[in-house]
Backbone and ligand atoms as CSV (ligand in chain L), in Angstrom:
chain,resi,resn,atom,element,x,y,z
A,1,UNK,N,N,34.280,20.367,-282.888
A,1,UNK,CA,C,33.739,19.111,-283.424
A,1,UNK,C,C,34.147,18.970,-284.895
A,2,UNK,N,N,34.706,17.706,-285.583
A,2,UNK,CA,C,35.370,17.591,-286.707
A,2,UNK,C,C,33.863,17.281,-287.589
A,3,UNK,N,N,34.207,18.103,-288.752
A,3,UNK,CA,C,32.793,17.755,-289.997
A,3,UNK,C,C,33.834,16.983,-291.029
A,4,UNK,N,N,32.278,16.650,-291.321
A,4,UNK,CA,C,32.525,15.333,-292.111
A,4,UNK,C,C,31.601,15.812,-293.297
A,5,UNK,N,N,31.639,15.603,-294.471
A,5,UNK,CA,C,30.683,16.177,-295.743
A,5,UNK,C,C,30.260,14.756,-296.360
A,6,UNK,N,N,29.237,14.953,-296.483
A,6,UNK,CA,C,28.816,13.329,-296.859
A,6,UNK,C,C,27.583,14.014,-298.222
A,7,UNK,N,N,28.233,13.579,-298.923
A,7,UNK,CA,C,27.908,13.966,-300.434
A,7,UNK,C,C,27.257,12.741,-301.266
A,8,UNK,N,N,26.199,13.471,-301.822
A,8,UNK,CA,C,24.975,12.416,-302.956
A,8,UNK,C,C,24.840,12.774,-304.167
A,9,UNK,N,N,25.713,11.855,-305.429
A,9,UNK,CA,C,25.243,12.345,-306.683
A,9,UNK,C,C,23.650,12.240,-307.407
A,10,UNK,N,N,23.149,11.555,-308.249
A,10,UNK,CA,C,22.374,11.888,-308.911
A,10,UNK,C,C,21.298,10.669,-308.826
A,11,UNK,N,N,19.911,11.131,-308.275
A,11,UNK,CA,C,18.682,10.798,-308.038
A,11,UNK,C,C,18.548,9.724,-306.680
A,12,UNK,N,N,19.704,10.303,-305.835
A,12,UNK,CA,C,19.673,9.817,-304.425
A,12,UNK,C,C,18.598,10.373,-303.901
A,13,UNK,N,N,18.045,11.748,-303.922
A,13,UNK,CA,C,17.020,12.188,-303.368
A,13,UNK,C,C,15.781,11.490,-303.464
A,14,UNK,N,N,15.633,10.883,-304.457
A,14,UNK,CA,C,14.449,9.638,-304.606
A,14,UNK,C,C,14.544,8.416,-304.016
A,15,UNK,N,N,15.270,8.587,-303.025
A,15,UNK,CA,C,15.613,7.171,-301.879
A,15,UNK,C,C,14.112,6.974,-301.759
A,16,UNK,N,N,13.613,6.032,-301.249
A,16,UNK,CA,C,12.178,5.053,-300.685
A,16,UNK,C,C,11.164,5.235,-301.680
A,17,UNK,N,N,11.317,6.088,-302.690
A,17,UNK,CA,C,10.492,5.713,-304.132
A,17,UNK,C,C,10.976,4.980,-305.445
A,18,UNK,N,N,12.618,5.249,-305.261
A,18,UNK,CA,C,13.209,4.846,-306.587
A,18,UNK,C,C,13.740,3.268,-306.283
A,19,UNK,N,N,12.873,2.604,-307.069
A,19,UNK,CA,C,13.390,1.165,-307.400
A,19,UNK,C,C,13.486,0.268,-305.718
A,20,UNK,N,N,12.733,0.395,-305.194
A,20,UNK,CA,C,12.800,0.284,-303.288
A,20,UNK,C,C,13.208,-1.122,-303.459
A,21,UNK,N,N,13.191,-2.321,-303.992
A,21,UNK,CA,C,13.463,-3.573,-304.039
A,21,UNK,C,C,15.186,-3.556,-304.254
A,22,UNK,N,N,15.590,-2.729,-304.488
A,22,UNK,CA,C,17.418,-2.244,-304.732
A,22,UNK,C,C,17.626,-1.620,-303.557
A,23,UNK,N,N,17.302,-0.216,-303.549
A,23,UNK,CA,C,17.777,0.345,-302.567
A,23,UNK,C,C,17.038,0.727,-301.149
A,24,UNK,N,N,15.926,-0.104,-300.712
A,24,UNK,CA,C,15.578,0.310,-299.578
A,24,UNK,C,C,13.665,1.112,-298.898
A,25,UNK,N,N,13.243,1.018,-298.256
A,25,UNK,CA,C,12.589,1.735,-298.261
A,25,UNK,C,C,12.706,3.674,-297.735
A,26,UNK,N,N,13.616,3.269,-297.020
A,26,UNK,CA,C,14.257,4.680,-296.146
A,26,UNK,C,C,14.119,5.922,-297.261
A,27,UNK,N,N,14.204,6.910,-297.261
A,27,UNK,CA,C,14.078,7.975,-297.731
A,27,UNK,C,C,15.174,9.201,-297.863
A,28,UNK,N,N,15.173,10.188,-298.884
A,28,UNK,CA,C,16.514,10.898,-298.159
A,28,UNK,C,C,16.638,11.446,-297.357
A,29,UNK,N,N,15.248,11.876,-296.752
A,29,UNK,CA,C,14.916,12.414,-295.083
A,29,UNK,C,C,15.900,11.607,-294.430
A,30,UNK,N,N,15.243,9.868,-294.403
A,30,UNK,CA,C,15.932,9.223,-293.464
A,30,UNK,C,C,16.910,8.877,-293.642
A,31,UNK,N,N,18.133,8.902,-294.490
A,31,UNK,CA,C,19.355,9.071,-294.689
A,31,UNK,C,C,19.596,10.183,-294.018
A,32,UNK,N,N,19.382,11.374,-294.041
A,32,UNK,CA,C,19.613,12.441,-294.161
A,32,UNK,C,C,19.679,12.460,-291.933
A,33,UNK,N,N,18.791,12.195,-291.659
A,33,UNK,CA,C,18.630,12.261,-290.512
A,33,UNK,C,C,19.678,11.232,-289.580
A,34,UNK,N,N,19.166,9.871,-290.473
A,34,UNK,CA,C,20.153,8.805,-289.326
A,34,UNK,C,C,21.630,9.431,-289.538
A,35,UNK,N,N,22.631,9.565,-290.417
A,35,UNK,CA,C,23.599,10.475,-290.644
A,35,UNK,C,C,23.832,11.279,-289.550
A,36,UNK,N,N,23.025,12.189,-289.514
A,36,UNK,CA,C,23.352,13.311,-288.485
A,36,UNK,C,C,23.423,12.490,-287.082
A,37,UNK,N,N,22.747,12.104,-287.095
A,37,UNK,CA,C,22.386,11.144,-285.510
A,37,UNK,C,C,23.325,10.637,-284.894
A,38,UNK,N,N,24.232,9.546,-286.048
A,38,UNK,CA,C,24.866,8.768,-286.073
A,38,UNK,C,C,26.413,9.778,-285.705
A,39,UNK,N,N,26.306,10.776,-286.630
A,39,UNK,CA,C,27.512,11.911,-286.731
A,39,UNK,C,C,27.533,12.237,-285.361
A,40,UNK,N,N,26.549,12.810,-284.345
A,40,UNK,CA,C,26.734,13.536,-283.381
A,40,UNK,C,C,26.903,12.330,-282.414
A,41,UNK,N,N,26.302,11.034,-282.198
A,41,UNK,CA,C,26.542,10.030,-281.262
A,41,UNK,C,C,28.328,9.624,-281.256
A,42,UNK,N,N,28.943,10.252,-282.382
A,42,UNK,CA,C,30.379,9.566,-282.555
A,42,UNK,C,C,31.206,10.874,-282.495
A,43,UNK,N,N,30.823,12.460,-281.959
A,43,UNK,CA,C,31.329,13.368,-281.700
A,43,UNK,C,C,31.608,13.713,-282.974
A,44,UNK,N,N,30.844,14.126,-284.209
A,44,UNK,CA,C,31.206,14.402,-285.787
A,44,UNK,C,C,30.190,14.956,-286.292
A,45,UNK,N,N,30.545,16.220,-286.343
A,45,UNK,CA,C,29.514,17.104,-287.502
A,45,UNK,C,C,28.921,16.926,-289.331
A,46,UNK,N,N,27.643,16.330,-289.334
A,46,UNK,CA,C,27.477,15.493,-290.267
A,46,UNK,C,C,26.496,16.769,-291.081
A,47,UNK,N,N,27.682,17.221,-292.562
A,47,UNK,CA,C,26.611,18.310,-293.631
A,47,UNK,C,C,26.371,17.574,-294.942
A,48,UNK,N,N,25.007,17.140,-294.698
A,48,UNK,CA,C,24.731,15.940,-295.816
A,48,UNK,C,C,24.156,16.552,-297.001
A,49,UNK,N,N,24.445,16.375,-298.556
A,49,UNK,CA,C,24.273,17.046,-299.469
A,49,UNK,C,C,23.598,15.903,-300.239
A,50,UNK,N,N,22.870,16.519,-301.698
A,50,UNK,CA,C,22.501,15.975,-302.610
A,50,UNK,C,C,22.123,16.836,-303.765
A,51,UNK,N,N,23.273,16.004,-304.870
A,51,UNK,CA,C,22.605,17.284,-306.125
A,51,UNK,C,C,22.735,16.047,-307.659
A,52,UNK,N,N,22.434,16.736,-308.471
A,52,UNK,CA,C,21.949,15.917,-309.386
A,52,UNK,C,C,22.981,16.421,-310.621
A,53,UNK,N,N,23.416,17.169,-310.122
A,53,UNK,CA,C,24.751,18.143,-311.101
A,53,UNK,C,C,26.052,17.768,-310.727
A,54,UNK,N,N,26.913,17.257,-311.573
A,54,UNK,CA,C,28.610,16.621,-311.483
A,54,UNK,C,C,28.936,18.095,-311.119
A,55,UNK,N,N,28.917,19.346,-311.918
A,55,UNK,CA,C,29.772,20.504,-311.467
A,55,UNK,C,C,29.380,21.348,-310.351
A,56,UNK,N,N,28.192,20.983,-309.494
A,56,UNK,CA,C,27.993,21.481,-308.280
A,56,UNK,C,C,28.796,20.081,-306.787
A,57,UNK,N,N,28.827,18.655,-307.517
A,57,UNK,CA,C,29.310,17.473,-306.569
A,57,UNK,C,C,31.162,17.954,-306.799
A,58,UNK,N,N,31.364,18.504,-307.473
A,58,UNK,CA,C,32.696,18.536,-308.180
A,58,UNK,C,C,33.457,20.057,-306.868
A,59,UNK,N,N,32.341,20.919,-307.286
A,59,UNK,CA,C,32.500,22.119,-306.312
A,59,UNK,C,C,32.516,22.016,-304.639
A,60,UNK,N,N,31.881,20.845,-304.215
A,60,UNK,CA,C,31.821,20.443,-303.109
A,60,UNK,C,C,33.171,19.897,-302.589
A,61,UNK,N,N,33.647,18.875,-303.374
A,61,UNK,CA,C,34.739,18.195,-303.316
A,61,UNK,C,C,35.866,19.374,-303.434
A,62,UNK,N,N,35.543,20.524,-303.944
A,62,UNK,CA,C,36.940,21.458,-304.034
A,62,UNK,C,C,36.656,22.119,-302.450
A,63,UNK,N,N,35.447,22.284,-302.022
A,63,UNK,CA,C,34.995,23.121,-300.508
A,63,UNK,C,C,36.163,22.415,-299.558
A,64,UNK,N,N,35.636,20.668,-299.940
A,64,UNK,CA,C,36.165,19.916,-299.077
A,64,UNK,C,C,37.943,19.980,-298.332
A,65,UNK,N,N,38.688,20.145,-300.090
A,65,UNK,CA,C,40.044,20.112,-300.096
A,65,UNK,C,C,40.838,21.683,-299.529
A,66,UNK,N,N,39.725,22.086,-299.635
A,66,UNK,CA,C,39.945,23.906,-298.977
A,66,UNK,C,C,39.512,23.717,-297.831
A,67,UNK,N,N,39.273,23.207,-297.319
A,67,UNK,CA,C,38.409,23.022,-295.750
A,67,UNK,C,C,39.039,22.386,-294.721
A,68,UNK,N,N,40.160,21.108,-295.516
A,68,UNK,CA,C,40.291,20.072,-295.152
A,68,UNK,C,C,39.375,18.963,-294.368
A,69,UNK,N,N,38.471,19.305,-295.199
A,69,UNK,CA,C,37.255,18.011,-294.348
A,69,UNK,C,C,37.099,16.380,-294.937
A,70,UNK,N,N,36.828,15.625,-294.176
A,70,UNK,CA,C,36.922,14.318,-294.879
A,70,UNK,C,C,35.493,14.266,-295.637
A,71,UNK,N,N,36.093,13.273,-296.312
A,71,UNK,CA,C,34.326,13.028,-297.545
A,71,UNK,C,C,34.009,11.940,-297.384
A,72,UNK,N,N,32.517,11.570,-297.345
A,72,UNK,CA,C,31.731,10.243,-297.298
A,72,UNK,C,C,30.831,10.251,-298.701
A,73,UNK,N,N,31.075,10.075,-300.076
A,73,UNK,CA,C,30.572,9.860,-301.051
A,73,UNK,C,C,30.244,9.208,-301.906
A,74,UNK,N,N,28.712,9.244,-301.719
A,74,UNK,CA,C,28.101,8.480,-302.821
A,74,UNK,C,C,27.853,9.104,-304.133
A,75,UNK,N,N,28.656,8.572,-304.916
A,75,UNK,CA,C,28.558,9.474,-306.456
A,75,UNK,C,C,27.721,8.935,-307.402
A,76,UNK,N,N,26.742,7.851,-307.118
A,76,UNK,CA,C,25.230,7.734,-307.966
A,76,UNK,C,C,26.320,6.603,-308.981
A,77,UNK,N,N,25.195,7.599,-310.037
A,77,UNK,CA,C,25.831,6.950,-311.723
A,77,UNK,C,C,27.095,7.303,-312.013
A,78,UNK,N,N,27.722,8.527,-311.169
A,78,UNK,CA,C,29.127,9.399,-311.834
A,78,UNK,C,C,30.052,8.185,-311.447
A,79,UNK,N,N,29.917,7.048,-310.552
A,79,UNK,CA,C,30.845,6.090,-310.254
A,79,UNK,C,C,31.145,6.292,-311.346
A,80,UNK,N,N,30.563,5.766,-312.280
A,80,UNK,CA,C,30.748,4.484,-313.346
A,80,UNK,C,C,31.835,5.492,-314.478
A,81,UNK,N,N,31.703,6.887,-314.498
A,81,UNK,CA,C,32.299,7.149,-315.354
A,81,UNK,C,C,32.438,8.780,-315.759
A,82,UNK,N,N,32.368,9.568,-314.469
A,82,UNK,CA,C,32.831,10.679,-314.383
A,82,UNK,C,C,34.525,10.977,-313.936
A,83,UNK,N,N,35.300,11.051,-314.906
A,83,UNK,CA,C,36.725,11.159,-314.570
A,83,UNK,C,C,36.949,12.899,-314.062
A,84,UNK,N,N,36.060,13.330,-314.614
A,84,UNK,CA,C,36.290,14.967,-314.239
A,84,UNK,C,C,35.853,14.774,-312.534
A,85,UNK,N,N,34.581,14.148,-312.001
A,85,UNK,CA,C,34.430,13.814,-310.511
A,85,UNK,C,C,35.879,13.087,-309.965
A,86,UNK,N,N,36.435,12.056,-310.814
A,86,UNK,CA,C,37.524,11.538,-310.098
A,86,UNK,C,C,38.771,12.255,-309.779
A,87,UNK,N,N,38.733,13.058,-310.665
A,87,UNK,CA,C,39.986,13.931,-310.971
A,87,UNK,C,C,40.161,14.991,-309.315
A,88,UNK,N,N,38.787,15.277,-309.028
A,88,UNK,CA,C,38.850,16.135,-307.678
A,88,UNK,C,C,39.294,15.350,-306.687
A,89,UNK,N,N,38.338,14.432,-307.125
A,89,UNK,CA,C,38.251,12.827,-305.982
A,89,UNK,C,C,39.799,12.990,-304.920
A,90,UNK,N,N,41.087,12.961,-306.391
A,90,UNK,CA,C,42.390,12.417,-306.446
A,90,UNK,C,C,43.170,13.794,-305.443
A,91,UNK,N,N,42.506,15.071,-305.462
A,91,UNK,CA,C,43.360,16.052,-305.054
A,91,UNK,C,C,42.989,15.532,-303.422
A,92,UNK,N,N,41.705,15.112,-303.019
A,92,UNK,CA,C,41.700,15.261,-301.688
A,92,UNK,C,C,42.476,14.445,-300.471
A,93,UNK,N,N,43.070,13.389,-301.483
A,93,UNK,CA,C,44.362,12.415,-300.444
A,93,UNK,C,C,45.444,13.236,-300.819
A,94,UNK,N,N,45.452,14.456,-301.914
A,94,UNK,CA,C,46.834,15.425,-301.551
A,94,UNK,C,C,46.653,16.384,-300.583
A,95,UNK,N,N,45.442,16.312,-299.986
A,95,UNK,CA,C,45.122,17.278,-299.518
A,95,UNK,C,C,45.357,16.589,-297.925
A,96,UNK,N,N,45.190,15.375,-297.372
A,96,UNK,CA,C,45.780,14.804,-296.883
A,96,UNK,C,C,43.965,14.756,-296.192
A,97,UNK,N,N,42.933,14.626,-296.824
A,97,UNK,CA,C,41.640,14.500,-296.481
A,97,UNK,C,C,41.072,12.774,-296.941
A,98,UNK,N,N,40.290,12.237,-296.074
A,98,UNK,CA,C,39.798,10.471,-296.128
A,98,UNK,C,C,38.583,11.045,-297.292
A,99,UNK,N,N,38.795,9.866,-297.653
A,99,UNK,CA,C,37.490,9.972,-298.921
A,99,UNK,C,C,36.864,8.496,-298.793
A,100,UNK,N,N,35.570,8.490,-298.377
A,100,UNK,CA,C,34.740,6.905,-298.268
A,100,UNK,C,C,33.733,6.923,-299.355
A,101,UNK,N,N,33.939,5.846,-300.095
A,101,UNK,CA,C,33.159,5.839,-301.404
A,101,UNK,C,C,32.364,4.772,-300.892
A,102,UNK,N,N,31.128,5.414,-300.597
A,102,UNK,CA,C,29.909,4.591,-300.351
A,102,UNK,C,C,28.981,4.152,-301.221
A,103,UNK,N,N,28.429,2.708,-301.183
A,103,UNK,CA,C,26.962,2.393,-302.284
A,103,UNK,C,C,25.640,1.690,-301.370
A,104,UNK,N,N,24.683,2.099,-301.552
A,104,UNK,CA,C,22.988,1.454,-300.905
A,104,UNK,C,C,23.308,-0.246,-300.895
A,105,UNK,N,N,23.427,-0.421,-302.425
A,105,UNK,CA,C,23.345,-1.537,-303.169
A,105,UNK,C,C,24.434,-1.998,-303.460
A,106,UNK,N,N,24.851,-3.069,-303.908
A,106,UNK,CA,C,25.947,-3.786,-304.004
A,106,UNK,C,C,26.203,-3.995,-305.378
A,107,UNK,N,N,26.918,-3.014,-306.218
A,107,UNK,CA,C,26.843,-2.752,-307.279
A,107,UNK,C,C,27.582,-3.913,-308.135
A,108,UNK,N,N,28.860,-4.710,-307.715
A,108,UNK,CA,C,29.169,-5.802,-308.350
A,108,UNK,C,C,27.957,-7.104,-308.522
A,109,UNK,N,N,26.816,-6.817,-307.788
A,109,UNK,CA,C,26.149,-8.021,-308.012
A,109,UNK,C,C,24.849,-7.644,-308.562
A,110,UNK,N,N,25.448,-6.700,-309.433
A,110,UNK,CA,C,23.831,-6.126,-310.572
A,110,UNK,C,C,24.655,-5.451,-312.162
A,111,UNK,N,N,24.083,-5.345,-312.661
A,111,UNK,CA,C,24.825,-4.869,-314.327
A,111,UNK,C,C,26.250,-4.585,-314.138
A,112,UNK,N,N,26.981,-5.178,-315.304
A,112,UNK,CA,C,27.751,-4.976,-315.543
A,112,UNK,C,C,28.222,-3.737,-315.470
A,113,UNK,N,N,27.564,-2.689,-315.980
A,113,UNK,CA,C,28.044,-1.109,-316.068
A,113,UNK,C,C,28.624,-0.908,-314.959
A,114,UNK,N,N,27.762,-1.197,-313.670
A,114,UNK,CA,C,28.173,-0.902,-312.118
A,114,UNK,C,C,29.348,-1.757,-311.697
A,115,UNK,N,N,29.939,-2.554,-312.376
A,115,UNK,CA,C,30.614,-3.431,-311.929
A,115,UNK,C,C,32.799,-2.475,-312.086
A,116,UNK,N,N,32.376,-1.328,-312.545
A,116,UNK,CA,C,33.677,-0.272,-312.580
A,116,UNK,C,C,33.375,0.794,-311.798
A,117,UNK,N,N,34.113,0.954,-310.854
A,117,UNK,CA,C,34.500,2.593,-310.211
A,117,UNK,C,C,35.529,3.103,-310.700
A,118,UNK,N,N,35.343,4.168,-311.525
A,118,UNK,CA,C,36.146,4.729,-311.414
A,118,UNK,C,C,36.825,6.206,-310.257
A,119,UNK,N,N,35.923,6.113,-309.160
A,119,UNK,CA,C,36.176,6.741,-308.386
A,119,UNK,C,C,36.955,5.592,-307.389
A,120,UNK,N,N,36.853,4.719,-307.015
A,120,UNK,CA,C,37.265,3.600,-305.958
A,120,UNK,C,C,39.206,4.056,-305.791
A,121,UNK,N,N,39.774,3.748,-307.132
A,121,UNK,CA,C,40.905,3.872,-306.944
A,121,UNK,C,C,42.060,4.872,-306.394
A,122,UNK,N,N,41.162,6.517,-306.047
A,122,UNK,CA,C,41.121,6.969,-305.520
A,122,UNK,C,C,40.731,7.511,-303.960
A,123,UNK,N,N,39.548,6.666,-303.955
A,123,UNK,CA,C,39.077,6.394,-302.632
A,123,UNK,C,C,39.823,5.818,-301.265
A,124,UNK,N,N,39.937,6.236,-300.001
A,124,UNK,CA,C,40.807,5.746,-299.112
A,124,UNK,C,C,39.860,4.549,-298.735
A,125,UNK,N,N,39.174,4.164,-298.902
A,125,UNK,CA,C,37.872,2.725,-299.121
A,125,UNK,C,C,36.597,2.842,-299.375
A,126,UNK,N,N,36.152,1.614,-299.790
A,126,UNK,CA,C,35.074,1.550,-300.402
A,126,UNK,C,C,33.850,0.960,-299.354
A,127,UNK,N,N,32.509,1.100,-299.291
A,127,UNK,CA,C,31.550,0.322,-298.259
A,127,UNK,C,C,30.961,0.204,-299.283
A,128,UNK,N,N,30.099,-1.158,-299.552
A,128,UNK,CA,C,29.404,-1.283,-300.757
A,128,UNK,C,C,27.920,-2.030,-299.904
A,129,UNK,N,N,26.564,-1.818,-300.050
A,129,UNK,CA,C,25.828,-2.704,-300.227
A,129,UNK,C,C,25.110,-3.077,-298.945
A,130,UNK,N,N,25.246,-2.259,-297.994
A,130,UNK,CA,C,24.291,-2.821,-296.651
A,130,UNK,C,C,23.377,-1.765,-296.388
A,131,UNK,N,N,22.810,-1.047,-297.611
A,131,UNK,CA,C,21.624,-0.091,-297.355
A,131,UNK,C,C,22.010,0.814,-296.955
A,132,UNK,N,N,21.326,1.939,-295.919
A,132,UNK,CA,C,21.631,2.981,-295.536
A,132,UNK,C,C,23.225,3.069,-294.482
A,133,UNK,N,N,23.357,1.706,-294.191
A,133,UNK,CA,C,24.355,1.736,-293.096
A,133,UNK,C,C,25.377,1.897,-293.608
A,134,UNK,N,N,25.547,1.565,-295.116
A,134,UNK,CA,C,26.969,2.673,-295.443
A,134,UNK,C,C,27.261,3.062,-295.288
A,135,UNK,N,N,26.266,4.218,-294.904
A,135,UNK,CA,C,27.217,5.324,-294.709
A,135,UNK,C,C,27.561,5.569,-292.940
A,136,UNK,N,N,26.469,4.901,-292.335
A,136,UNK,CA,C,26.843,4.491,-290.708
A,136,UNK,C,C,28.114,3.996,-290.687
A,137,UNK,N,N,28.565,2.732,-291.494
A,137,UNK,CA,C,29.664,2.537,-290.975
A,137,UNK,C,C,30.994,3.229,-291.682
A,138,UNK,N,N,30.595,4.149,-292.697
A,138,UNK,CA,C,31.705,4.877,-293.293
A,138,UNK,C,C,31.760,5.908,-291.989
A,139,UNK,N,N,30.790,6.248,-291.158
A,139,UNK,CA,C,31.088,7.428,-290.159
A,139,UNK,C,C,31.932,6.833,-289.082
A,140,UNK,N,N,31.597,5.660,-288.787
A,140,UNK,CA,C,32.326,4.953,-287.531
A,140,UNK,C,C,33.699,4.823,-288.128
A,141,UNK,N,N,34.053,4.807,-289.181
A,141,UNK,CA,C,35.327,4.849,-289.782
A,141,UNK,C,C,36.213,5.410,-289.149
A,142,UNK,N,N,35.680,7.295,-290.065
A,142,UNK,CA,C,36.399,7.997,-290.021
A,142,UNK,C,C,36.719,8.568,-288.378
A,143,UNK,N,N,35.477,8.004,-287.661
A,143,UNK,CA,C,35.571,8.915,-285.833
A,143,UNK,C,C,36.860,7.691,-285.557
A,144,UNK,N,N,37.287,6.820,-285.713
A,144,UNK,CA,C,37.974,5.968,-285.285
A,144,UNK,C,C,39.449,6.421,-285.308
L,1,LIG,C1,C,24.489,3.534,-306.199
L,1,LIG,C2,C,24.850,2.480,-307.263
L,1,LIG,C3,C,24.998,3.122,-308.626
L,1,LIG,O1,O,25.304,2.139,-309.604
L,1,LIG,C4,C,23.709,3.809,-309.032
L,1,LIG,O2,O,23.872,4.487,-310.265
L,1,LIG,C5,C,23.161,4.710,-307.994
L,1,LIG,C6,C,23.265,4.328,-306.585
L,1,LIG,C7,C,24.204,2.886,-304.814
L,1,LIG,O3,O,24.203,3.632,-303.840
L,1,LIG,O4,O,23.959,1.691,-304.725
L,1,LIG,O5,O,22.558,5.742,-308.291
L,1,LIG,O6,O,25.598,4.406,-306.047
């Protein structure tokens, strides 16, 4: 069964408390769960992470390119402006691994800050903005 690493930067774990009128009521349980669900209904091993540290999301992304596993990542705030996160980002299409840069929220249609990825341009695509199903349909993606 092919894994898939579906990675959470910083204060995703506060899904269904943080700011719920943005991102949702769901929780990172229930991220965490529909994911897997979703992973095994589409024949795909789903190891869902969350850390609040760029050099532990950074270390993941190197697991990944050593692993050859595809990535489903949501990189929080590091979108906006972690180049050291992008920099790994960039090895994993040498690595000949899919990278889905997922968001809850639809970040072009809230502050400006959010309105740059600098991870995107690296990204083999982007899902922006339909809640938890981001990352649902970043999985139906990659089983495709
Ligand atoms: C987010 C959007 C980012 O701008 C923000 O910093 C987040 C979550 C999203 O999933 O909508 O933490 O990546």
């Amino acid at each position: 069964m092919a894994k898939v690493l579906i990675l959470n930067g910083p204060n995703l774990s506060r899904l269904g408390s943080r700011e719920p009128e943005v991102y949702g009521s769901a929780s990172y349980t229930d991220l965490v769960n529909a994911c897997t669900s979703k992973a095994q209904d589409l024949g795909l091993s789903a190891d869902v992470r969350q850390t609040n540290d760029e050099a532990e999301l950074i270390s993941w992304i190197h697991e990944a390119i050593d692993s050859k596993i595809d990535v489903i990542l949501n990189p929080a705030a590091f979108t906006h402006y972690s180049y050291a996160l992008r920099d790994a980002c960039a090895m994993l299409s040498a690595a000949d691994c899919k990278l889905i840069e997922v968001h809850i929220s639809n970040p072009h249609s809230r502050e400006e800050f959010r309105h740059n990825s600098v991870i995107s341009a690296v990204a083999t695509g982007v899902i922006a903005g339909f809640g938890i199903d981001s990352y649902l349909l970043a999985l139906t993606q990659l089983a495709s």
